[in-house]
N, C-alpha and C positions, 0 to 999 in steps of 0.2 A: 307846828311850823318850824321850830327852832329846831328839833329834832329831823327834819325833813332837811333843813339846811346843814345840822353837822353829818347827817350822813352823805351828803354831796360833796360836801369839802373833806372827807374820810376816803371817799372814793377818788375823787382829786388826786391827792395826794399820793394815795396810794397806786393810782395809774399813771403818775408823772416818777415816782420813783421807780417803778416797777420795770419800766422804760428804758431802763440805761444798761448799759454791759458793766460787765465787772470784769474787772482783770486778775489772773494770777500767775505769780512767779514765784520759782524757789531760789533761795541763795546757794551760788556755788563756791565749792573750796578747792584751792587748786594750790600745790604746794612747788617751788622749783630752787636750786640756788641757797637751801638753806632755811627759805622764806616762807611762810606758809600764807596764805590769800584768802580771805573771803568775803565777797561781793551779796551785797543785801539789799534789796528791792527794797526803798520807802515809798510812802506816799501818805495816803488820806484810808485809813482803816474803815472809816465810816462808808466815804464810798465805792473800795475796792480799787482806787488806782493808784497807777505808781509814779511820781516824778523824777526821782534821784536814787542815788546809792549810798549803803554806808560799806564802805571801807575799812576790813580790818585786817591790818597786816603784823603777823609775829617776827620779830628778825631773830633765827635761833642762831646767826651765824656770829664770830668774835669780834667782827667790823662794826661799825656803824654803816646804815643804809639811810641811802637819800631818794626820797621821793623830789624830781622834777616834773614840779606841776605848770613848768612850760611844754614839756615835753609830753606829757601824760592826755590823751586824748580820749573824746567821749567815741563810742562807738555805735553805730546802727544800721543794723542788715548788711553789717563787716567793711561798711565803711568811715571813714573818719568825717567827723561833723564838728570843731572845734575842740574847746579844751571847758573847763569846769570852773563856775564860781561853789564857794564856801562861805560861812562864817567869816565876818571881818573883812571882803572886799568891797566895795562901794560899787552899787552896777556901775557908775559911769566909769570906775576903773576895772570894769570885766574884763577888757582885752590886753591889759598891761601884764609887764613881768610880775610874775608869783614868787614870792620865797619859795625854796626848798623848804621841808620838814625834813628831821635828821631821827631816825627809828635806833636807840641804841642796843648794843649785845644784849639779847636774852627778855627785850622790850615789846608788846603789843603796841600797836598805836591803832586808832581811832577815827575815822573824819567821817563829815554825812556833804554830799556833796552834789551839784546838783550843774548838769548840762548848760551850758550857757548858751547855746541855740534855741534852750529851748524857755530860756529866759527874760521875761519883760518887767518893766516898770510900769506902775499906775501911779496916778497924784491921788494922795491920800488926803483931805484936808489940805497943809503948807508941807509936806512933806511926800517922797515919793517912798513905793513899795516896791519890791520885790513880788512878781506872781510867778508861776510855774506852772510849764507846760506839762502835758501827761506821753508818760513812755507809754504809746499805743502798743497794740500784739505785734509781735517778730522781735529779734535781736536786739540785745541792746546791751555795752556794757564799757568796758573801759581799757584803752591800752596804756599799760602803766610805765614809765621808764623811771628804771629805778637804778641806782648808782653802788654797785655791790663791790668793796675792794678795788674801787680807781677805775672798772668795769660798765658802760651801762647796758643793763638786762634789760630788753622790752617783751612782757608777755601779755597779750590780751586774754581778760576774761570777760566772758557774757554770761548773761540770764536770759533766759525766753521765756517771754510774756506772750499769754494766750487769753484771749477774750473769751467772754462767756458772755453769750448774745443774751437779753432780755426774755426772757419766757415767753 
């Protein structure tokens, strides 16, 4: 009997995971101004989806460059959808001004960061969460305004995301 039940709950399982798409996308690099770019699909490795981006930009130029993360917007099927939380904003201060980050001569920098459309709060216990929506298939990615020599440059980069339906 107990073997009759864990092969039920083996099949369970296995036909409720079996069930879902899986997404994939490749990161692009795209270089302009000196600047070199590359946009990287995160998400949940385990179960194939993507929420956010990491950000990595080289500035090989003499200046210092400024990321305006007021200005820098999410992008999806080449339209604008808001702007981005990160690391260290508070949701309920998602829509407020963002400091600049400042990339200096001959410096990488960094960030993983995540649409704020596509961002909600749950109550956790006495305290609230952060959860995160999934970048479905099509378009999706980031138009960046970046502040190059007293200049600002805006150039969008996307990745496309492509479902892979359930078997």
């Amino acid at each position: 009997m107990r073997m009759a039940l864990a092969v039920v709950l083996l099949a369970l399982t296995v036909g409720c995971t079996s069930g879902l798409s899986t997404y994939k996308a490749a990161p692009v690099v795209m270089s302009f101004n000196s600047v070199d770019v590359k946009l990287i699909p995160v998400g949940n490795s385990e179960y194939k989806y993507y929420d956010g981006f990491l950000i990595e930009i080289r500035n090989n130029t003499s200046v210092d460059v400024e990321i305006n993360w007021n200005r820098t917007l999410y992008l999806n099927d080449g339209q604008t959808r808001g702007n981005f939380m990160f690391e260290g904003i508070l949701y309920a201060e998602r829509n407020h001004p963002k400091a600049a980050d400042v990339i200096n001569p001959g410096v990488a920098f960094k960030k993983k960061v995540w649409p704020t459309v596509l961002v909600r709060a749950i109550k956790l216990y006495q305290r609230y969460e952060w959860v995160h929506g999934h970048l479905h298939a099509g378009k999706h990615g980031v138009s960046l305004s970046l502040w190059i020599d007293g200049k600002e440059v805006r150039k969008a980069v996307e990745i496309e995301v492509v479902e892979n339906p359930p078997a």
